[in-house]
Each structure stands twice: as C-alpha cells, then as structure tokens.
C-alpha positions as CSV (number, residue, x, y, z in Angstrom):
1,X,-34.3,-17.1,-16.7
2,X,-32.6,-14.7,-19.1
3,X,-29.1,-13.7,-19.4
4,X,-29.7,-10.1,-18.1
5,X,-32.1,-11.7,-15.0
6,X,-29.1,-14.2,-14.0
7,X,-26.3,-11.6,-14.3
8,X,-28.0,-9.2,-12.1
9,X,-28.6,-11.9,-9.1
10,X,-25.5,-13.4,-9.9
11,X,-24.1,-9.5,-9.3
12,X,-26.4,-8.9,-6.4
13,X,-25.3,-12.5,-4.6
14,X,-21.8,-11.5,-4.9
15,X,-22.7,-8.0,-3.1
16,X,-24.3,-10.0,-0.6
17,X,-21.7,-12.0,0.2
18,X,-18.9,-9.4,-0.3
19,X,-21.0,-6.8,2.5
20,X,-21.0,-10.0,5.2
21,X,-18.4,-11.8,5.0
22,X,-15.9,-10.6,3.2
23,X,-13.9,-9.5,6.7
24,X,-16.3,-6.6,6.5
25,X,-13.6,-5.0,4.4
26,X,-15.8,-1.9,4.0
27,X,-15.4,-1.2,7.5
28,X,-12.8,1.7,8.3
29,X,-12.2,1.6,11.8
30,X,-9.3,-0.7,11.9
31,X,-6.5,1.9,13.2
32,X,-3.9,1.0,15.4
33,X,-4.7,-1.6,18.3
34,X,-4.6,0.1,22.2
35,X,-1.2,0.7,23.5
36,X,0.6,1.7,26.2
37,X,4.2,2.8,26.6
38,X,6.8,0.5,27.5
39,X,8.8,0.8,30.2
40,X,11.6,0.8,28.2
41,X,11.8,2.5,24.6
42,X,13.8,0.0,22.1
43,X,16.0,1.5,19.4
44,X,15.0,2.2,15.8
45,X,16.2,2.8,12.4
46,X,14.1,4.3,10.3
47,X,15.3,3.5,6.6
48,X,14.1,5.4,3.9
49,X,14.8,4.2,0.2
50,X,15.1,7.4,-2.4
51,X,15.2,7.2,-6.3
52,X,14.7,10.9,-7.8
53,X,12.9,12.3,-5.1
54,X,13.9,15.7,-4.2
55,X,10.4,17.1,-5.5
56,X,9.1,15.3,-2.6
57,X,11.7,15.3,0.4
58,X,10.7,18.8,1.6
59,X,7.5,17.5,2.5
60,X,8.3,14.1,4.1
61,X,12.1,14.0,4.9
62,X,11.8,17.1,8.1
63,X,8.8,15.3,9.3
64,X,11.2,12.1,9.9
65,X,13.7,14.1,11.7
66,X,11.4,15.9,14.0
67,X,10.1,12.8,15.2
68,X,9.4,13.0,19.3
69,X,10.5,9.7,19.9
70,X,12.1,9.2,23.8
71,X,14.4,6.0,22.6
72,X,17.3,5.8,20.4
73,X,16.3,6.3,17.0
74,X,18.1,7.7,13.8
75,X,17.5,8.0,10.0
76,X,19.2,6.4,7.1
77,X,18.5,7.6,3.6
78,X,19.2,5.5,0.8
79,X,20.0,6.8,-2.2
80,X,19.3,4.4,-5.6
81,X,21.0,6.1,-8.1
82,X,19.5,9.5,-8.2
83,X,20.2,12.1,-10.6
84,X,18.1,15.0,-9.2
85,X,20.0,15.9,-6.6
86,X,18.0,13.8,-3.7
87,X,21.0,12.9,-1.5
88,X,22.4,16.8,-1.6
89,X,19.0,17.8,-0.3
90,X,18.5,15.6,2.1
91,X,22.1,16.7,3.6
92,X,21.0,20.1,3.3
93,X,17.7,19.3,5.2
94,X,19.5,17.8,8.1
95,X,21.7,20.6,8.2
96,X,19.0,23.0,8.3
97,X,16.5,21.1,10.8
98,X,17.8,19.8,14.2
99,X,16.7,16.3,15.2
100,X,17.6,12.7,14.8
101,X,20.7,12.0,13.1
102,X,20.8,11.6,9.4
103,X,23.0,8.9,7.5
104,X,22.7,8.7,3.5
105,X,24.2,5.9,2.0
106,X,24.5,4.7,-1.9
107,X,24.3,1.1,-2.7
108,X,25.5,1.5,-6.3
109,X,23.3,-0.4,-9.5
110,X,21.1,-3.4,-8.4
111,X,22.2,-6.8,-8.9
112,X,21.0,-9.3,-11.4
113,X,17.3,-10.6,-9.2
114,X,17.2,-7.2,-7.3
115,X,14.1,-4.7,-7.8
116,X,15.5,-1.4,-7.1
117,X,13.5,-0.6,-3.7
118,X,14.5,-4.1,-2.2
119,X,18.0,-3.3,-2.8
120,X,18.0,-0.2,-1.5
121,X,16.0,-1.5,2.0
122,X,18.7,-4.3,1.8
123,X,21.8,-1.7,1.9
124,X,20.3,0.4,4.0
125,X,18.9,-2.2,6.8
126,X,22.7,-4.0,6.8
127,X,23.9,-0.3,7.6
128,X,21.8,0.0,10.7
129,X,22.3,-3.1,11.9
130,X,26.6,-3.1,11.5
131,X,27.4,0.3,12.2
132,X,28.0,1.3,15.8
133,X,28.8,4.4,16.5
134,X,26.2,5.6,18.3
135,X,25.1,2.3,20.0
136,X,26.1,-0.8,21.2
137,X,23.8,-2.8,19.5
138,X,21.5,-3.2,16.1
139,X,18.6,-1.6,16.5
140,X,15.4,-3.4,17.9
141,X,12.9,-2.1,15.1
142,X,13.4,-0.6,11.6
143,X,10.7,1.8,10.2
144,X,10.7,0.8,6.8
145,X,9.4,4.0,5.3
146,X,9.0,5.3,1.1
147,X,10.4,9.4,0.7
148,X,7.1,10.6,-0.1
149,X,5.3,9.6,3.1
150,X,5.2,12.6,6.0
151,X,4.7,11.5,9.3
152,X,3.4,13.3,12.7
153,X,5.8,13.9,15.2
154,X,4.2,11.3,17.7
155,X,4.0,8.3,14.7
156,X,7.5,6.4,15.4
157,X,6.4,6.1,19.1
158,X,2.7,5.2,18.6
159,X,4.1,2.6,15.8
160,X,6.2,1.2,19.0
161,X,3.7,1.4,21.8
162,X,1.5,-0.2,19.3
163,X,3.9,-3.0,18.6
164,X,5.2,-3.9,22.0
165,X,1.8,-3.6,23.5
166,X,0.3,-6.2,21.2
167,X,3.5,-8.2,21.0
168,X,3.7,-7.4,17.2
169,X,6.5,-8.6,14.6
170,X,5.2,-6.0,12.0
171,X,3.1,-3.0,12.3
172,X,2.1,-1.4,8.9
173,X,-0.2,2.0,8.4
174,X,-1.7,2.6,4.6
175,X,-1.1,6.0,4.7
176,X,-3.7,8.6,3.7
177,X,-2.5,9.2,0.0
178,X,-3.3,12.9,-1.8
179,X,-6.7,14.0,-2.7
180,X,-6.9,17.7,-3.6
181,X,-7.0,17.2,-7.7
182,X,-10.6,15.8,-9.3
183,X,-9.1,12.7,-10.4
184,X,-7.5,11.7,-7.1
185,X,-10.6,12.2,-5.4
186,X,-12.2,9.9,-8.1
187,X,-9.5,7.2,-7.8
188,X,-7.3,7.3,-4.6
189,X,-10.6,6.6,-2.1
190,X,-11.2,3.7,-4.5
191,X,-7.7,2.4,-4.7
192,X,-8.0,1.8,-1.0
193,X,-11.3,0.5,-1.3
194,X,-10.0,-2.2,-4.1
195,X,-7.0,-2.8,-1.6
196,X,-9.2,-3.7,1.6
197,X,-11.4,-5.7,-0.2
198,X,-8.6,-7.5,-1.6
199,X,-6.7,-7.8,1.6
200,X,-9.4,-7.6,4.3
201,X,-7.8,-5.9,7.5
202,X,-9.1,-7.4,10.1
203,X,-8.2,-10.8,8.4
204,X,-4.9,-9.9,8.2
205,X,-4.8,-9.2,11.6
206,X,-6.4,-12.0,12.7
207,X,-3.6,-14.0,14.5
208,X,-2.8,-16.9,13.1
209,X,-4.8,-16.4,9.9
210,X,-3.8,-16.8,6.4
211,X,-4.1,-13.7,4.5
212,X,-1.2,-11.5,4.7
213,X,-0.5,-7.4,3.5
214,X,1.2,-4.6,4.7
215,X,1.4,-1.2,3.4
216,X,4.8,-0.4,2.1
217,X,4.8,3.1,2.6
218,X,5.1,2.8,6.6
219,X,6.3,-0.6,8.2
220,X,7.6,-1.0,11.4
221,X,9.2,-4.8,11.9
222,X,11.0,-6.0,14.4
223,X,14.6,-6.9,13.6
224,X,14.2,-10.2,15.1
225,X,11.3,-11.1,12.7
226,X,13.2,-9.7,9.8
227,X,16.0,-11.8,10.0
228,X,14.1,-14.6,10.8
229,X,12.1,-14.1,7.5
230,X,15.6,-13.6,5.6
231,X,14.1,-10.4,4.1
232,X,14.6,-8.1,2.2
233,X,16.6,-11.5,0.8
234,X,14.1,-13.6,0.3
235,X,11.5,-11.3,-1.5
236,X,14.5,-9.5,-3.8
237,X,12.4,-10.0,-6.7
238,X,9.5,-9.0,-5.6
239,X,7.6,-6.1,-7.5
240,X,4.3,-6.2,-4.9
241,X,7.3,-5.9,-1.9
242,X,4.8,-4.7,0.8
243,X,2.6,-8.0,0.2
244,X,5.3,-10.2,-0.5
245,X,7.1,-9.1,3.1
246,X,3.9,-9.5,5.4
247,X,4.1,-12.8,3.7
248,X,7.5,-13.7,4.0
249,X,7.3,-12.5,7.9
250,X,3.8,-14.3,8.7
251,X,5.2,-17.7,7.4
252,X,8.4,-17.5,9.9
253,X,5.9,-17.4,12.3
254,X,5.6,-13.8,13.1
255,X,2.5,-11.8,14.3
256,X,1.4,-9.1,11.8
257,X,-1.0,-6.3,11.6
258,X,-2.7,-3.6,8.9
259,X,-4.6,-0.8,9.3
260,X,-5.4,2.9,8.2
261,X,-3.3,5.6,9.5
262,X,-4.1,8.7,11.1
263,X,-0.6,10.0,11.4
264,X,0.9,9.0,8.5
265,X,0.2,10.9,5.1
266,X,1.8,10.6,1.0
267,X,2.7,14.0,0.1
268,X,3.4,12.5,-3.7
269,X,1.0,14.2,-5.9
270,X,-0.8,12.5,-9.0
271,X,-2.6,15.8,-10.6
272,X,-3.8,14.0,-13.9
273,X,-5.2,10.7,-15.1
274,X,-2.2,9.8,-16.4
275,X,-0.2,10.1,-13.2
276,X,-2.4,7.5,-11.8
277,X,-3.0,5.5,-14.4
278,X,0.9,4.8,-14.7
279,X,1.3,4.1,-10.8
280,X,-1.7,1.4,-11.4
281,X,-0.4,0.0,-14.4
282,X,3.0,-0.7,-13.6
283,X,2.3,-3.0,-11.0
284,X,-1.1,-4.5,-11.4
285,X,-0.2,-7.4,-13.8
286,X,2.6,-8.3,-11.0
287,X,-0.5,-8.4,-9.3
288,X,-2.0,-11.2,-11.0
289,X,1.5,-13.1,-11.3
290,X,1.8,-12.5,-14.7
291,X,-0.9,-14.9,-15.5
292,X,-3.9,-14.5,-18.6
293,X,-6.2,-16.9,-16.8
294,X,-6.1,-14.5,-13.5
295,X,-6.1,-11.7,-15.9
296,X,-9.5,-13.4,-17.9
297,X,-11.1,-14.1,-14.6
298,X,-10.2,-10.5,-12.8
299,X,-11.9,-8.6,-15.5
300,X,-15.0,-10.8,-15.8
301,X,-14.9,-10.0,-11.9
302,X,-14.9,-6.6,-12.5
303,X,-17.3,-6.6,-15.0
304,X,-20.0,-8.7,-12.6
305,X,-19.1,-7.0,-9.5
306,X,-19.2,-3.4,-10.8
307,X,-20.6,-3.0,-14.0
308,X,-23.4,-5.1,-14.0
309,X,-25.6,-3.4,-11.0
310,X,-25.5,-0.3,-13.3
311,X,-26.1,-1.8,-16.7
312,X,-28.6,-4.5,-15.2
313,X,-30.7,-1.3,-13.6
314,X,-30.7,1.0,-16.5
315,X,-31.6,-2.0,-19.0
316,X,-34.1,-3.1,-16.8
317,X,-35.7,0.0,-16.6
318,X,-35.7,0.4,-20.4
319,X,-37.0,-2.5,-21.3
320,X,-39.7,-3.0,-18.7
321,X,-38.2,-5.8,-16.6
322,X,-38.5,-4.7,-12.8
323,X,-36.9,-7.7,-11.4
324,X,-33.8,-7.0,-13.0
325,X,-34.1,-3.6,-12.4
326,X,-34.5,-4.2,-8.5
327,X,-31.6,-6.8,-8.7
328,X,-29.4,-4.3,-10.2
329,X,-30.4,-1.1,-8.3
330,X,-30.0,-3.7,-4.9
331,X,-26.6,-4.2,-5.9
332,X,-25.3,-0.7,-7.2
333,X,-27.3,0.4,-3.7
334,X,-25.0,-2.6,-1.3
335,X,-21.6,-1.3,-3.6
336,X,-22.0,2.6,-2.8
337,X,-23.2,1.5,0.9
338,X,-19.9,0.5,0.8
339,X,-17.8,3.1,-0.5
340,X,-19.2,5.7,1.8
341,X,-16.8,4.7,5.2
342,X,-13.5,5.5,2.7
343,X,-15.3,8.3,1.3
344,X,-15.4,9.3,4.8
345,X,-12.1,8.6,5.5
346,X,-10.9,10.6,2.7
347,X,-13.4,13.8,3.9
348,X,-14.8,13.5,0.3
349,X,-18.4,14.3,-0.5
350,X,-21.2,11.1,-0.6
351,X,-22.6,12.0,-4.3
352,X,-18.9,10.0,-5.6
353,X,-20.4,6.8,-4.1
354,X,-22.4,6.1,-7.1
355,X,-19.8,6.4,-9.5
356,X,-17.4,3.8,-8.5
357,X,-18.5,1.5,-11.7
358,X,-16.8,4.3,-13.7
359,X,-13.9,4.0,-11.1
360,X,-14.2,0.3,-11.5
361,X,-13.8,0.5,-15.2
362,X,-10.5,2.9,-15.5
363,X,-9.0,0.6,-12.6
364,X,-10.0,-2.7,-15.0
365,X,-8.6,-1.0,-18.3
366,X,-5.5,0.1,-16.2
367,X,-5.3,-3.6,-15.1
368,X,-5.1,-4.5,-18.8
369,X,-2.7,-2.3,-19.8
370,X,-0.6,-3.2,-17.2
371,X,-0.6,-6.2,-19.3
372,X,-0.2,-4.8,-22.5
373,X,2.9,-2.9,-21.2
374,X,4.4,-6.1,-20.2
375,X,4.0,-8.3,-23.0
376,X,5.8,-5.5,-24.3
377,X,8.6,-5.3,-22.0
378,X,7.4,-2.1,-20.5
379,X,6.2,-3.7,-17.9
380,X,6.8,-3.3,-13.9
381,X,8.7,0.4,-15.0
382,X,9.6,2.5,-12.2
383,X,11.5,5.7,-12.5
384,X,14.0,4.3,-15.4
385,X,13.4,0.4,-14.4
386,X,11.7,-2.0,-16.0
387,X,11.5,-5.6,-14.0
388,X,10.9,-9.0,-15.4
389,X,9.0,-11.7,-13.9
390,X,10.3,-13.1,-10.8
391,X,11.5,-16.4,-13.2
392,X,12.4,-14.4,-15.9
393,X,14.7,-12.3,-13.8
C-alpha cells in the first residue's frame, strides 16, 4: 500500500470516526435545555468587563439594560484601564436608556499573575457580592458577560429558567458572532465548527462527564458554585478563561452546561483577514499549552483531517488511482456533511461546505503563528497586553 493509498484511509477512518462518535459534535441542535419559571426569581449581577470598547457598547451595552427580567437584577461595568472613553459612555448610555441600574467600577493595573479580563471579573464580582444598597444579600447568579455581546430582552431570564430548571451551576451560550464581510463568512461558521469538535456539546453536558467548556462571552454561574470553585482566583492566569472556568467549576463538583444561543449575538466586527487572523493567533498557542509536541501533532492533525481528502482526490484522479480517489472524495464528502448544520446555523449558503480545507489551512497557519508571536514575546496580546505562560507569569 502506497503512501498516498494509506493517507487517504488513514483520513477517511478518522472522518468515520469523527461523524459517529465524536459526541456528534456536528450536530447543532444543542440550545438551551426545557425550562420553566421558578416560582421565585433569584437576584443577579450581570458583570461586564470593558478594555477600549466604546466602538462597541452602543450595540451591546442598552441591550443589557433593557433586559425584561421579573427579579432583582443590575449591571456592573468594569472598566480595565480604558483610554477611549468606554466608562463615560456607558454613563451616558444609562443616562439616556431607562432600565436596570448601572454601576462602573475601575480596578486599577492588574497584578503580577492576573490576565486583564480575570481581573476585571474579579473586581467586579467582589463589588456585587459586598455592596448592599439595593439588597440584602449577594446576588444568587452573576452573568458573566464580554461588552461586545448584545443580548434579547428575554436572555437573562431564559438563562435562569434554564438554570434552576435543570439544577445548573453554569449555564453558557456561544453567541452567534458577525458574519456580514466575505471573510467572516469563510471563518467564523468554521471557528465554531473547530470549537464543537474540540469541545463536543453534548459531552460537556453530559453530567458527570469529563470534558468541560463554556463560552465566555455569556456565562451565567451560580454564586454558590463560583465560590466554591475559588474563581476568578484560581484561573487568574488563565488566557483560555472560558475553558479554564467550566473546568475549575466542574471539578468542585458543579453541574455545567454549553450550547448555541439564539438570543445572544457579538456585535464586534472582524471586516478583514487580518482582524481574524489576530483574534486566532493570540490565543491559540495558549491553546496547546505552550507546548511544540502538541503544536507538531495539531498540525499533522490538520493536515490528515482536512487537507488530505482534497489532495488524496485530485491526485488520485490525476494519476489514475480510483481507490484513492474514492477514499479522498469519501472523506472531503463526510467533512462538508458536516459543516452544513453551522452553515445553517449561520444562514450561510451550502457551496462554502467544500472549502473548509482552505479554512482549515488559514486556521493551521494562524495556529503557528500564534506560536511564532510567542516565542517572540508577542504572544497572548490583547488590546496593549501581552501575557506569559501560566509558569512564566
């Protein structure tokens, strides 16, 4: 058996086994579990960490305060160190817009072992739980939300049904991101794609099972849980925060849970290549933990798992070999069967199915120059910070 012959089997096994029992990861069905209100609506704090984002906040920032939510709730803005004028706007927002309340605190510089995001959470999550104004007690839940993510006005209290009917600890929604530009529609779809079959949902929300993710853009955890987890704490170095705190609460013993969301949208735009190639980068190497061997063997993944079916069909074809043709065009067939549910999701057309090897191949050179960048201290950079390894830090 040639090289080319074993490659494309090898590729069309792995497609095999990927489609059936890989947590059927290509499914996109998994949205929030059934729910019914509770008879008695817990408090919430919805915290919302900010570094330079007043391009965004018009977008996502009124959609928090509108929220139709029949408990206590309120909204605490953090702002890490911004120099465009985020906090101002948001005061002006909530001055404009009636609804919840609005608080905007400033934590000052991270310390020494903090990433910036995991500092701000940390400021912001002590504020809702010590200050009493307007309460008696610390909130029940916090919605641990990013400033570029707009929600519907029913989320916060589907995010609650959903969590006190299924006796959740942690409720996370992967919010639809932006697809209007031709790159994001060549990308995003697949970025999601690449995440689910990474961290397969219904894994995740398998209880008691081992695999663990959230999505950090929208997480709703129970105060409880978060305390006993000791996070944000615990994961202050973490650059992958989202994973790291479905971890953090699923080993305290906490019941988790990850799906897509259908109220829940990023309003953050990445027009070019370049946008999304640096919000890749930056973090994929934290990824891998910073390790070549992972690195080595994520690429030759990538390579069999994507680029192969392609390559094995075409060369085939040229050169008059129809089993590796069939083995090939098999597995290129199983990976676009594949894509189409996301595609779906995303309301993007079918004829983009076939091109996720080319997807597969920016996402693996972006996965190595995440590398790159941090062998040359570039690494982990977000908005003016660049963060060492967790035991470098």
């Amino acid at each position: 058996m040639g090289i080319l012959l074993a490659a494309a089997y090898a590729s069309l096994a792995a497609w095999l086994w990927l489609t059936l029992a890989q947590g059927m990861f290509w499914r996109t069905d998994v949205r929030l579990p059934p729910r019914t209100a509770p008879a008695r609506w817990p408090s919430v704090a919805i915290v919302v960490p900010a570094r330079d984002e007043a391009e965004v906040l018009p977008r996502s920032l009124p959609s928090l305060l509108a929220q139709d939510y029949p408990g206590a709730a309120e909204v605490i803005l953090v702002d890490d160190g911004s120099t465009d004028g985020t906090a101002d706007l948001a005061r002006c927002l909530a001055g404009e817009l009636p609804g919840l309340p609005l608080t905007i605190v400033s934590p000052g510089a991270p310390d020494p072992g903090w990433t910036g995001k995991l500092w701000a959470l940390r400021h912001g999550i002590a504020h809702a739980r010590t200050a009493r104004t307007a309460r008696t007690a610390e909130p029940e839940y916090l919605l641990l939300t990013d400033a570029d993510i707009a929600h519907e006005p029913d989320s916060l209290r589907e995010l609650v049904a959903a969590a006190t009917s299924a006796r959740l600890d942690l409720v996370s929604q992967m919010a639809r991101l932006r697809v209007a530009t031709y790159w994001e529609r060549l990308v995003v779809p697949a970025f999601v794609y690449f995440f689910a079959q990474l961290y397969p949902f219904r894994r995740i929300n398998r209880p008691g099972g081992r695999t663990a993710a959230a999505a950090g853009g929208c997480v709703l955890l129970r105060t409880e849980a978060a305390v006993r987890a000791g996070v944000p704490d615990s994961i202050r170095q973490a650059v992958i925060d989202d994973v790291s705190l479905a971890r953090a609460v699923r080993r305290s013993g906490g019941r988790i849970w990850l799906g897509l969301a259908e109220r829940v949208d990023s309003v953050r735009p990445y027009p070019a290549l370049g946008d999304l190639w640096r919000m890749v980068s930056r973090s994929a190497y934290a990824q891998l933990r910073h390790q070549l061997l992972l690195l080595a063997g994520t690429v030759a993944g990538l390579v069999l798992v994507y680029l192969v079916p392609p390559g094995a069909l075409f060369a085939g074809l040229a050169l008059d070999r129809p089993s590796v043709a069939w083995a090939g065009g098999l597995a290129w067939l199983l990976m676009a069967g594949t894509y189409l549910p996301m595609l779906r999701y995303y309301r993007q057309p079918a004829v983009l199915a076939p091109l996720l090897p080319f997807t597969a191949l920016l996402y693996l050179l972006m996965t190595v120059d995440s590398a790159v960048l941090h062998y040359r201290g570039r690494g982990a950079a977000w908005k003016g910070r660049t963060y060492a390894r967790p035991r470098d830090a």
